[in-house]
Backbone bond lengths (Angstrom), bond angles and torsions (degrees), N, CA, C in turn:
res aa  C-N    CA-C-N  psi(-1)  N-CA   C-N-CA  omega(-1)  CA-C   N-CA-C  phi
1 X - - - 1.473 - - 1.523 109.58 -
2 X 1.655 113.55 130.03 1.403 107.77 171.22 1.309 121.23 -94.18
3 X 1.796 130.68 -166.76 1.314 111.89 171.35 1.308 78.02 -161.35
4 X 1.915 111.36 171.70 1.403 96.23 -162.92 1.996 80.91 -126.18
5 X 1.267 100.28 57.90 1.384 110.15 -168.56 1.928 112.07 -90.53
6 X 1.580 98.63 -15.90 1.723 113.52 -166.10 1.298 106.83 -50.65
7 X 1.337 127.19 166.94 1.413 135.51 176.09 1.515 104.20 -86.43
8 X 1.355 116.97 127.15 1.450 111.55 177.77 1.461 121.15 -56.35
9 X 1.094 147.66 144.86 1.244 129.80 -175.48 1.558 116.72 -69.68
10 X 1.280 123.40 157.20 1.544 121.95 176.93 1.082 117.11 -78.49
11 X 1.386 112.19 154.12 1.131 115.70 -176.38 1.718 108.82 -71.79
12 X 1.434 127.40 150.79 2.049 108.12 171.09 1.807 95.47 -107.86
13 X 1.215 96.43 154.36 1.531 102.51 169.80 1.630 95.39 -134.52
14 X 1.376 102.49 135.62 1.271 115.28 157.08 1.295 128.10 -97.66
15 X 1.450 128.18 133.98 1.900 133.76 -169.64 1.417 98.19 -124.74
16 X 1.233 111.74 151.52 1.519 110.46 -162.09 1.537 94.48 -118.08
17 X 0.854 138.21 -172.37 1.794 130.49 -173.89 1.442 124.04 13.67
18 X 1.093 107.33 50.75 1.656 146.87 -171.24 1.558 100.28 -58.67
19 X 1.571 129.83 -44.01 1.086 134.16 -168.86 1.967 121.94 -46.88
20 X 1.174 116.55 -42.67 1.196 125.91 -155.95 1.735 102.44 -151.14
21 X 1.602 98.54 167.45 1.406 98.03 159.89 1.673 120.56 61.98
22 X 1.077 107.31 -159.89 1.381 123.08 160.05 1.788 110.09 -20.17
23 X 1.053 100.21 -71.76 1.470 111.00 -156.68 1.469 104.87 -84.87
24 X 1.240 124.00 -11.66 1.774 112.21 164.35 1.471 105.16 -92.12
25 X 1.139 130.78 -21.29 1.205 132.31 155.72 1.594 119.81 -41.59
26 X 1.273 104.41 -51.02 1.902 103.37 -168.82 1.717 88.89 -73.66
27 X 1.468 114.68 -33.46 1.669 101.72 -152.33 1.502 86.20 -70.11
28 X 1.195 131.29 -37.28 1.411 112.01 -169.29 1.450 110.29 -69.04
29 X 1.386 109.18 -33.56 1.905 89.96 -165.66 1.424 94.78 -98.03
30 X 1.240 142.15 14.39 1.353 145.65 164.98 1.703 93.37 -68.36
31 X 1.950 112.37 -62.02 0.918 98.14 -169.07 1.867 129.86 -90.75
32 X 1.461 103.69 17.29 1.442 126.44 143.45 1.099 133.53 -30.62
33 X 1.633 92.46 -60.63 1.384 103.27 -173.29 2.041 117.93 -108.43
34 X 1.571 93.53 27.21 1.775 116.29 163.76 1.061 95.25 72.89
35 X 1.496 133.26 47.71 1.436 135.23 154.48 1.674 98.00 -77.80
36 X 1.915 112.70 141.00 1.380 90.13 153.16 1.407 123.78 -82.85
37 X 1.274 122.77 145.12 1.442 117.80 -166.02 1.538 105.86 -102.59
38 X 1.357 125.02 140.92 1.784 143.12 159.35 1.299 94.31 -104.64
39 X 1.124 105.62 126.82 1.899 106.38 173.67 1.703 95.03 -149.62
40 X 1.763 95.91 107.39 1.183 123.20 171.37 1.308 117.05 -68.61
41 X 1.568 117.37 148.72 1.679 107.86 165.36 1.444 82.85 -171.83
42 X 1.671 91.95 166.93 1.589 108.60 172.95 2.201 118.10 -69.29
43 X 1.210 104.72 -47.95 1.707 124.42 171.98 1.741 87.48 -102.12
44 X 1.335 112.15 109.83 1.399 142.71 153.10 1.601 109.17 -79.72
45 X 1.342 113.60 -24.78 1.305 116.59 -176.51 1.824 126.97 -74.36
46 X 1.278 80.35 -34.96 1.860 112.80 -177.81 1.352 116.96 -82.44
47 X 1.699 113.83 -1.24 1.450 131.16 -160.49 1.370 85.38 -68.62
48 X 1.602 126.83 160.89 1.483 147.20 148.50 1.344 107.48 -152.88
49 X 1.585 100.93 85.82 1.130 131.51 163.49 1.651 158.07 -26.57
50 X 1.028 164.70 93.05 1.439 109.34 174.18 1.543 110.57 -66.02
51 X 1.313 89.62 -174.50 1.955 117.36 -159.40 1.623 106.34 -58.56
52 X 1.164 123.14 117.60 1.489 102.21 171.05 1.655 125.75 102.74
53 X 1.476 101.73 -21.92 1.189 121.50 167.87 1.459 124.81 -42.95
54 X 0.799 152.28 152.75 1.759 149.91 177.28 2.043 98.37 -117.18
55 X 1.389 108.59 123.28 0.900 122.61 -169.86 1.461 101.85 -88.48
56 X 1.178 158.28 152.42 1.196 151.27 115.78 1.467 139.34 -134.81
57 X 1.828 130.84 138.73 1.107 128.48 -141.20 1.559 91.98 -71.18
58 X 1.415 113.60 161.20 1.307 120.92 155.75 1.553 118.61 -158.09
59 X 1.216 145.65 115.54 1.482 138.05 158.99 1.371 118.81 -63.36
60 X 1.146 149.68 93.42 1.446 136.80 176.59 1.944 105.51 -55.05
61 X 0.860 106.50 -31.36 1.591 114.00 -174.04 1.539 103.67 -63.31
62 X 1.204 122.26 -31.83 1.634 119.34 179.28 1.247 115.80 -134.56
63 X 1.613 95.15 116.64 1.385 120.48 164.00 1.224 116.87 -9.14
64 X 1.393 121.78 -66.34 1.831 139.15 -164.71 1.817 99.59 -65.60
65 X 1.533 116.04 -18.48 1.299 125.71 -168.61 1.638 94.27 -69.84
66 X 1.518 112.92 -72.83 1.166 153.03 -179.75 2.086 98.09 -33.43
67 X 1.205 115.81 -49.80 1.388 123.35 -162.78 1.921 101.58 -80.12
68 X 2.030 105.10 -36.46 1.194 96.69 -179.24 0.933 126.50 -59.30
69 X 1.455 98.31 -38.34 1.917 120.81 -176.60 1.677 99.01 -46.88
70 X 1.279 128.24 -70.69 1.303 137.91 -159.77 1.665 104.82 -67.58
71 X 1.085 115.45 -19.93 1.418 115.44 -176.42 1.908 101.89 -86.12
72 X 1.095 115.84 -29.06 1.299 127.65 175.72 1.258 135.79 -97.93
73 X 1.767 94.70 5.22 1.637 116.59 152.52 0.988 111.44 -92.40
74 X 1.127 134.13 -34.99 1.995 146.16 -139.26 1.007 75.91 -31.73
75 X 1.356 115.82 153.83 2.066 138.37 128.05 1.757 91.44 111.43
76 X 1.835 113.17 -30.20 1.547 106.39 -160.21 1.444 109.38 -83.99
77 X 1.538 116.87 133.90 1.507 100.56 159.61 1.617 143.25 -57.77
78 X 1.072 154.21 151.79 1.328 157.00 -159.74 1.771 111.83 -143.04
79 X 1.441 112.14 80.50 1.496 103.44 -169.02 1.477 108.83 -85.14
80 X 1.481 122.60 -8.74 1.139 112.45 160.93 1.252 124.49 -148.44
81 X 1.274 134.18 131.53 1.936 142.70 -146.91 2.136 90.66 -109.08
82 X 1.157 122.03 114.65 1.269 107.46 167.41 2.023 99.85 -108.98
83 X 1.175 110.05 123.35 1.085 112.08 163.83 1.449 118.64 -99.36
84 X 1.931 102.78 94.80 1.147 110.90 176.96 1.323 127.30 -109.62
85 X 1.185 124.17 -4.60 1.455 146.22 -163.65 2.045 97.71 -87.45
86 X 1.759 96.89 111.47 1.731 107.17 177.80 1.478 95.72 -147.96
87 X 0.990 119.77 177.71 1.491 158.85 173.61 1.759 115.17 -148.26
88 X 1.142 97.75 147.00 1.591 119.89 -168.19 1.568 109.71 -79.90
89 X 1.895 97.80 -73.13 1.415 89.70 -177.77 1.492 129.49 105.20
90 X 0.985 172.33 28.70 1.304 168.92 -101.66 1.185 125.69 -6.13
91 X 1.654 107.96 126.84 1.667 108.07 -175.07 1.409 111.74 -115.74
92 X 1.450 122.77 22.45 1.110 120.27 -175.85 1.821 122.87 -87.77
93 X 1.680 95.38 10.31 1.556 83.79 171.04 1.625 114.53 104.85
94 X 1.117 150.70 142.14 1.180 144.47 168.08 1.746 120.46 -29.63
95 X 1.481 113.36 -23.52 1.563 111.70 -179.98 1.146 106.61 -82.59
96 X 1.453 111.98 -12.83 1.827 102.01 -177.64 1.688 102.38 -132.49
97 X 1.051 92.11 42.57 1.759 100.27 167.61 1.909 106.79 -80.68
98 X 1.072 102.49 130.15 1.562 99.74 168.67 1.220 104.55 -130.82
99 X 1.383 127.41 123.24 1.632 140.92 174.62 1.532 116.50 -50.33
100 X 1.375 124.43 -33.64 1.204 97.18 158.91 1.795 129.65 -94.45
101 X 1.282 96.46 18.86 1.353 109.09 -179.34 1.784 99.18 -87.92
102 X 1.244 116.82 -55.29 1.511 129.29 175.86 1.422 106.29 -51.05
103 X 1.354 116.37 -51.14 1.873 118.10 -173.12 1.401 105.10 -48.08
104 X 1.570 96.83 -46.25 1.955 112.42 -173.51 1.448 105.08 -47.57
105 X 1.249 113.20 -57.94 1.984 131.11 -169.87 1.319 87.20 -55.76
106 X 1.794 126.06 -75.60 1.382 122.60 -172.93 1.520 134.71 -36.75
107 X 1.336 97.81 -34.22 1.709 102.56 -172.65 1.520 94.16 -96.88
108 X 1.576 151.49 -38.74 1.213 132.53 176.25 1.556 117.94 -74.28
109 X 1.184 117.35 -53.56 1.774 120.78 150.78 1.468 126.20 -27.59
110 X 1.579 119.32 -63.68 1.485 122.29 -162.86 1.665 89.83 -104.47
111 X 0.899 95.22 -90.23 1.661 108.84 -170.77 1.417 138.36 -23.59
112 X 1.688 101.20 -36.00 1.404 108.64 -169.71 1.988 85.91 -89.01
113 X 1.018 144.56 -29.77 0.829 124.18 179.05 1.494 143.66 -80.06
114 X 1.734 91.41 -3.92 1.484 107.93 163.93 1.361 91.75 -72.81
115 X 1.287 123.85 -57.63 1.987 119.44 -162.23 1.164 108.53 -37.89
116 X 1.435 122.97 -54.20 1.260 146.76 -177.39 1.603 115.73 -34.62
117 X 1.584 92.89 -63.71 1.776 96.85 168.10 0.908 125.82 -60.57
118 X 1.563 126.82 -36.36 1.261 132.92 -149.27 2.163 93.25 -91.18
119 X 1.381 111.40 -38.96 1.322 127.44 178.85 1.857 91.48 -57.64
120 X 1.335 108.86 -56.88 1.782 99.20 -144.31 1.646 85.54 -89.82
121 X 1.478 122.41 -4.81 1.803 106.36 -171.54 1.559 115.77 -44.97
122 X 1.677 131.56 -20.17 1.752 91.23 -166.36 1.808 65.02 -107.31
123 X 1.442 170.14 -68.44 1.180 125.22 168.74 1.318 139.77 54.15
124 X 1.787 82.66 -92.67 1.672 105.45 -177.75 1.873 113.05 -77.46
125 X 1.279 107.20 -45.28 1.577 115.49 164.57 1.452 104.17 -41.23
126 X 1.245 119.47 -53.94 1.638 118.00 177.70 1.617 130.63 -38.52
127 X 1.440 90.50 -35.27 1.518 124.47 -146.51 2.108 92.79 -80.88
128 X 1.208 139.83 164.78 0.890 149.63 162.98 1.735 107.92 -76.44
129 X 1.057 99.42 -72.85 1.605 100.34 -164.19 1.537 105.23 -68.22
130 X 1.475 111.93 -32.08 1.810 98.50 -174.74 1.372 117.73 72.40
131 X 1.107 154.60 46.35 1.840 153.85 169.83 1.644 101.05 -101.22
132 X 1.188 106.52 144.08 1.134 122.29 139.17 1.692 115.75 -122.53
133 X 1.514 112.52 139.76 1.323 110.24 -173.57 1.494 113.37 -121.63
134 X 0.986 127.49 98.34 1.593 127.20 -176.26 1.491 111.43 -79.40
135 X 1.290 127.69 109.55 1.541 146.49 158.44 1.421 105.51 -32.25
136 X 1.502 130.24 66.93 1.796 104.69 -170.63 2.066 101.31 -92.98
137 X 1.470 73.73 -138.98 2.125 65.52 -174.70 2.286 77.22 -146.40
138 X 1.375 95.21 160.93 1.618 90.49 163.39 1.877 100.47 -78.79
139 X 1.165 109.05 -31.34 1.534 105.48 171.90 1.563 132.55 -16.36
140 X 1.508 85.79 -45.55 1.669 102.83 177.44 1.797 119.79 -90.97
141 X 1.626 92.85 12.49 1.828 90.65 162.86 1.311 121.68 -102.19
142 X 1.505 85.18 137.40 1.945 92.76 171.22 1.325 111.56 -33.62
143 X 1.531 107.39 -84.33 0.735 111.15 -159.30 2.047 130.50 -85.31
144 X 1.035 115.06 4.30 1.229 138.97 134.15 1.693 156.49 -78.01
145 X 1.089 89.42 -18.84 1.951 107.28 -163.95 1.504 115.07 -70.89
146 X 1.435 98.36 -47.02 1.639 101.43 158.34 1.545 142.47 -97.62
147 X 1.538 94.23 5.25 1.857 117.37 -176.03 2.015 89.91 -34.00
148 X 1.569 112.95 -66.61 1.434 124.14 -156.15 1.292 99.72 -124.43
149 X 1.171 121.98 36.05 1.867 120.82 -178.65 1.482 107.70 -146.71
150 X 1.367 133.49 118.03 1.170 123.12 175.35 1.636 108.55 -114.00
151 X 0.975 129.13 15.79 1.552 140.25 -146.70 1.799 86.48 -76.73
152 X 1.231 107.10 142.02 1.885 127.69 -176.69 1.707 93.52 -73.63
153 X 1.223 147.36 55.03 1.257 129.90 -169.11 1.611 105.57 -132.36
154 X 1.435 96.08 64.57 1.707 113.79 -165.42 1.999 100.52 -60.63
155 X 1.280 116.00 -31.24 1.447 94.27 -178.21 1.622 121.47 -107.77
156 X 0.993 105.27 -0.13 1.449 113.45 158.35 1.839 125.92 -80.90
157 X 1.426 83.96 -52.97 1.951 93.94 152.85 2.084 110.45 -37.81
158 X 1.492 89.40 -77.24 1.312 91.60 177.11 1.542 134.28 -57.89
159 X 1.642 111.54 -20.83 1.318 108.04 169.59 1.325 120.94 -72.83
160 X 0.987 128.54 -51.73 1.570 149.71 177.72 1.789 95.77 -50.04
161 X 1.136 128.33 -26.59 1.958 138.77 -161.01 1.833 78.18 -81.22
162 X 1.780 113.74 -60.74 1.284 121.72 -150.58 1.486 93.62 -69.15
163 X 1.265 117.95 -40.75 1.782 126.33 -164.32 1.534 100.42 -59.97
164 X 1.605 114.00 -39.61 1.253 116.02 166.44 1.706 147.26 -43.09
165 X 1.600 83.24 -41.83 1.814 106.26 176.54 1.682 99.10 -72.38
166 X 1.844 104.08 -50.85 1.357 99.67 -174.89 1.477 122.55 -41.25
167 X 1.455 115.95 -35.56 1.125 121.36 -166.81 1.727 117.30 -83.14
168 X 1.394 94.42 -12.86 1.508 83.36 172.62 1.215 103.33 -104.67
169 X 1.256 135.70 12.12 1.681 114.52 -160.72 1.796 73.24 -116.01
170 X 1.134 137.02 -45.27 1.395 128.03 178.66 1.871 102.33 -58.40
171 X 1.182 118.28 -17.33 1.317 117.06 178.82 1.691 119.73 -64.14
172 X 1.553 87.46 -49.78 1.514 106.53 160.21 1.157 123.65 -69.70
173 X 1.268 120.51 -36.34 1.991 117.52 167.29 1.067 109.38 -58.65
174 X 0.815 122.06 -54.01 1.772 124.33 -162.92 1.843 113.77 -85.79
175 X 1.167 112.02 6.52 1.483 118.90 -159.22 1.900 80.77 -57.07
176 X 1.366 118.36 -57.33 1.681 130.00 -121.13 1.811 76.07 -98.72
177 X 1.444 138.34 26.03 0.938 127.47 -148.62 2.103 76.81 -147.92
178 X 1.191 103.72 -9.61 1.422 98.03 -158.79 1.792 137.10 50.09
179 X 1.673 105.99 26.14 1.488 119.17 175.59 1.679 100.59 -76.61
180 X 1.223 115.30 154.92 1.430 125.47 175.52 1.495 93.96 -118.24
181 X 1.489 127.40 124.91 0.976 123.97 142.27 1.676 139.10 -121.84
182 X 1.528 125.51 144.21 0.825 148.44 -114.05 1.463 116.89 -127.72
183 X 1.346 133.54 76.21 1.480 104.06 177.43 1.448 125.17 -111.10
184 X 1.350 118.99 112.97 1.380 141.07 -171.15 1.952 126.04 -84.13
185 X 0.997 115.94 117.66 1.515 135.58 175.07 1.322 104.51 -71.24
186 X 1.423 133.79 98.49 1.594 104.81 165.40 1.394 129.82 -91.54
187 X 0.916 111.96 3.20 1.607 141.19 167.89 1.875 118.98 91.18
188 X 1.358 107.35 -158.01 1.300 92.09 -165.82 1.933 99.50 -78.04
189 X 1.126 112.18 128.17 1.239 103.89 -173.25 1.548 114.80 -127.38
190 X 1.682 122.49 154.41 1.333 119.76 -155.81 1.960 92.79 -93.31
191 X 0.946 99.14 89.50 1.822 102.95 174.24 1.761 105.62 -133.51
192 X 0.958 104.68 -164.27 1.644 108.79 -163.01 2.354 98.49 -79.40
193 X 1.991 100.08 -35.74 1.268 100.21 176.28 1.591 124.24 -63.42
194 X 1.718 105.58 -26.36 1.537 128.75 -165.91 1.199 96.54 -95.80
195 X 1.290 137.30 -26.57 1.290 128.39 -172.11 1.360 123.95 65.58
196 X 1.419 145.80 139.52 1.346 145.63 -153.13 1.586 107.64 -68.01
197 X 1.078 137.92 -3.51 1.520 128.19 172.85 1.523 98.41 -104.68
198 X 1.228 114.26 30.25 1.505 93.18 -179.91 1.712 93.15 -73.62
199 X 1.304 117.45 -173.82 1.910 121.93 160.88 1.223 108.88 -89.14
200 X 1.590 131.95 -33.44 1.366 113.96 -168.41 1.229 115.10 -145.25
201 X 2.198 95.35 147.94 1.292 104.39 -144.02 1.355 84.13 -99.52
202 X 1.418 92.92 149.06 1.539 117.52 177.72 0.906 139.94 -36.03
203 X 1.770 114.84 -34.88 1.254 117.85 163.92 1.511 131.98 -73.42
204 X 1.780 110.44 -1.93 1.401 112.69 165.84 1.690 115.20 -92.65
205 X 1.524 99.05 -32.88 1.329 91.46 164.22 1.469 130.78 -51.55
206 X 1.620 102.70 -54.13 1.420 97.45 166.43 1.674 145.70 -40.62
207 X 1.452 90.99 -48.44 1.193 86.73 179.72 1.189 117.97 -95.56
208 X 1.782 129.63 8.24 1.405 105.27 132.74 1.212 147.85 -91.00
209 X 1.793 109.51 27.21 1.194 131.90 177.31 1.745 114.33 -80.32
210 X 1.585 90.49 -43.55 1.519 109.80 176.10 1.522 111.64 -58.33
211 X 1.457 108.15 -54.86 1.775 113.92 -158.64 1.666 79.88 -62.74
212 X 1.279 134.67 -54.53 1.706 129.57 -150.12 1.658 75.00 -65.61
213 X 1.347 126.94 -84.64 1.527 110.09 -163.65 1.540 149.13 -28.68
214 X 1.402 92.73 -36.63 1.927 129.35 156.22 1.041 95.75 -58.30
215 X 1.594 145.57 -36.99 1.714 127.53 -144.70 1.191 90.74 -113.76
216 X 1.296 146.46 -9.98 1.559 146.78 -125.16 1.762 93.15 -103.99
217 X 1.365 109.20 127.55 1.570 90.16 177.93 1.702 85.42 -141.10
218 X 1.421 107.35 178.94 1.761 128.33 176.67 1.965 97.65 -27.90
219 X 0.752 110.50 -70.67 1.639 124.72 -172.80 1.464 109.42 -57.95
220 X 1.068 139.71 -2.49 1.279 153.38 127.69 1.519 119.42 -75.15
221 X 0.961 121.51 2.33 1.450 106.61 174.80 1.408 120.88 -95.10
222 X 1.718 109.17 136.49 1.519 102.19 -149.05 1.576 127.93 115.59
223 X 1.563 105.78 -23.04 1.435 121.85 179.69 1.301 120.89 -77.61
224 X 1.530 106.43 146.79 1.316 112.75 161.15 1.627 130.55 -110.33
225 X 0.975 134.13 99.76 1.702 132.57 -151.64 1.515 117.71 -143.46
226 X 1.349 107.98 123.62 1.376 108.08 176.78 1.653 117.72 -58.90
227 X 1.511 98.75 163.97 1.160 95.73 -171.08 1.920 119.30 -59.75
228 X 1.341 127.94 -23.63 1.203 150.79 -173.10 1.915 96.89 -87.22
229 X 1.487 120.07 8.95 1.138 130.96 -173.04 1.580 145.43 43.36
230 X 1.306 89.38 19.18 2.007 135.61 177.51 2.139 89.72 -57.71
231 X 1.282 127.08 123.38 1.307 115.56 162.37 1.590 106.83 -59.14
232 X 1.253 119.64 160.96 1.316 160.09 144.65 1.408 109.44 -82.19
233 X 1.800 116.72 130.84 1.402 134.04 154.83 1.030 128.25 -82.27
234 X 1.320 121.36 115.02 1.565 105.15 -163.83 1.201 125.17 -75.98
């Protein structure tokens, strides 16, 4: 005799720079609230977790990183992709710009997170809910980024601008695929990137990173929105 009494299965979300900061933050209250959690990082070893979590290595910086990961998902669903994994990069302003310092910001910021989609896409098709969530910064808006910010941080500015386009033109790829994608502000926040005077502590950011991610459906895909779910100008 059957019964249709079973626990539905959970949803998994994967966070990409899972280690610290920002991104051990979501994995924990992701897995708070009985998400199964993938929580990527470069040192898998150094992880301190919550309970239950699934650890796994990842480099965003190399391609071959990006391909293992997906080869060592095959077959699993992925209902939600958080691309949280960035680096800053030099803030000293155009006199102390160094090009391979900027390439570095560009390819872990913009780039690795196209790989990412394009690696985890049938994944995410698998997946029930379908999100992708891109970590952006308001930094990277035109028409906002420098309203109240003058900080010299020309390739992080600019990565987060590029992470932006990515996200809508994957918005449009993926429409007929039913992916939602997502790009999220979490604001100035007190972590090791925000530095201790930021105003807000992480755990409010977070969890209005989550509720916007929870709320995020087809008709949102394409957006830009702070974490408190206020639009962004691009």
């Amino acid at each position: 005799m059957t019964t249709d009494t079973a626990e539905p299965a959970r949803a998994t979300v994967l966070v990409t720079g899972a280690s610290r900061g920002l991104g051990a933050a979501m994995v924990k209250a992701f897995a708070a609230r009985g998400y199964h959690v993938i929580a990527a990082m470069r040192r898998p070893s150094e992880a301190a977790l919550a309970a239950g979590t699934r650890v796994v290595p990842l480099d965003v910086d190399d391609p071959r990183s990006i391909e293992a990961l997906a080869t060592s998902l095959a077959g699993e669903p992925v209902d939600i992709l958080v691309n949280n994994a960035a680096i800053r990069g030099d803030t000293g302003g155009l006199s102390t710009l160094d090009p391979e310092d900027f390439l570095a910001v560009m390819r872990v910021n913009a780039l690795a997170p196209l790989l990412l989609a394009r690696a985890l896409h049938a994944n995410l098709k698998a997946g029930r809910l379908k999100k992708i969530i891109h970590i952006s910064s308001r930094a990277g808006s035109l028409a906002e980024g420098t309203l109240d910010d003058d900080e010299g941080d020309y390739a992080y500015r600019c990565s987060k601008a590029a992470l932006n386009m990515a996200g809508v033109k994957l918005a449009q790829d993926f429409r007929r695929d039913g992916i939602t994608v997502l790009a999220l502000h979490p604001g100035w926040v007190k972590t090791d990137m925000g530095g201790a005077e930021a105003p807000l502590d992480t755990k409010d950011s977070v969890a209005g990173l989550i509720t916007r991610i929870e709320e995020a459906g087809p008709a949102d895909s394409g957006r830009f929105l702070r974490f408190d779910g206020r639009p962004i100008a691009w």
